[in-house]
C-alpha positions in Angstrom: 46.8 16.5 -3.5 46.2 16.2 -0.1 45.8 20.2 0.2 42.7 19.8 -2.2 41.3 16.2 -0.5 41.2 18.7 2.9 39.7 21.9 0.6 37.2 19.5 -0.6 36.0 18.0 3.0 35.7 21.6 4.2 33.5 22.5 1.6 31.3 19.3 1.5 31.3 20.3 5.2 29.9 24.1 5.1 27.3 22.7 2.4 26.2 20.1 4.5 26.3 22.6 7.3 24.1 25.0 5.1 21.7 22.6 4.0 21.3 21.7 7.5 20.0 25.4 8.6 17.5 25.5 5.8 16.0 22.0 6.9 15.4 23.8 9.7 14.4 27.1 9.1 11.7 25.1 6.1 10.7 23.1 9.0 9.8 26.2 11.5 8.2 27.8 8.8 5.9 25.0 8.0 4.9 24.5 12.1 2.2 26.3 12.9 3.5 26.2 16.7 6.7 28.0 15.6 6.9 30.8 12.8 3.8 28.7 10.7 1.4 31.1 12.1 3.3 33.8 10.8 3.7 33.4 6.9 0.9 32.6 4.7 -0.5 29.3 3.3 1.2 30.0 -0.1 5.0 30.1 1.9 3.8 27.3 3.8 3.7 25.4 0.3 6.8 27.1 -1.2 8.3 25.7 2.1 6.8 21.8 1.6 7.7 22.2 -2.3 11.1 22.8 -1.6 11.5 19.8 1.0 10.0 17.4 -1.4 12.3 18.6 -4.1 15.3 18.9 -2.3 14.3 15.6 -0.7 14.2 14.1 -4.9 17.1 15.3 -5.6 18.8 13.6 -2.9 17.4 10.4 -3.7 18.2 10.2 -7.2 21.8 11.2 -7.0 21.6 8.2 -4.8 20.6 6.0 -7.3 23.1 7.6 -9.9 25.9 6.8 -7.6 24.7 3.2 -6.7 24.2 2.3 -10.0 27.3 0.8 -10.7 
């Protein structure tokens, strides 16, 4: 049991880890002082689209679990 409570930290932790680096790289792509001059307007809103979303989805697992 407490091989798989350590298992499942690790992996929360390289998800959060991942999640983390896209944040960012979203965030650079969206600043048009860093790679934002670089990409087009469309990946710009790709970029926002997937914040927001990811940003929703957050929130309402949030709710699910505090529902109780």
């Amino acid at each position: 049991m407490r091989e798989h409570i350590i298992w499942l930290g690790t992996q929360l932790e390289e998800q959060r880890k991942a999640n983390q680096a896209k944040v960012v790289l979203l965030k650079r792509i969206l600043d048009p002082e860093d790679l934002g001059h670089a990409v087009s307007h469309e990946v710009r809103q790709l970029a926002y689209q997937i914040i927001i979303n990811d940003h929703h989805l957050e929130r309402d697992t949030w709710q699910q679990n505090n529902e109780s």
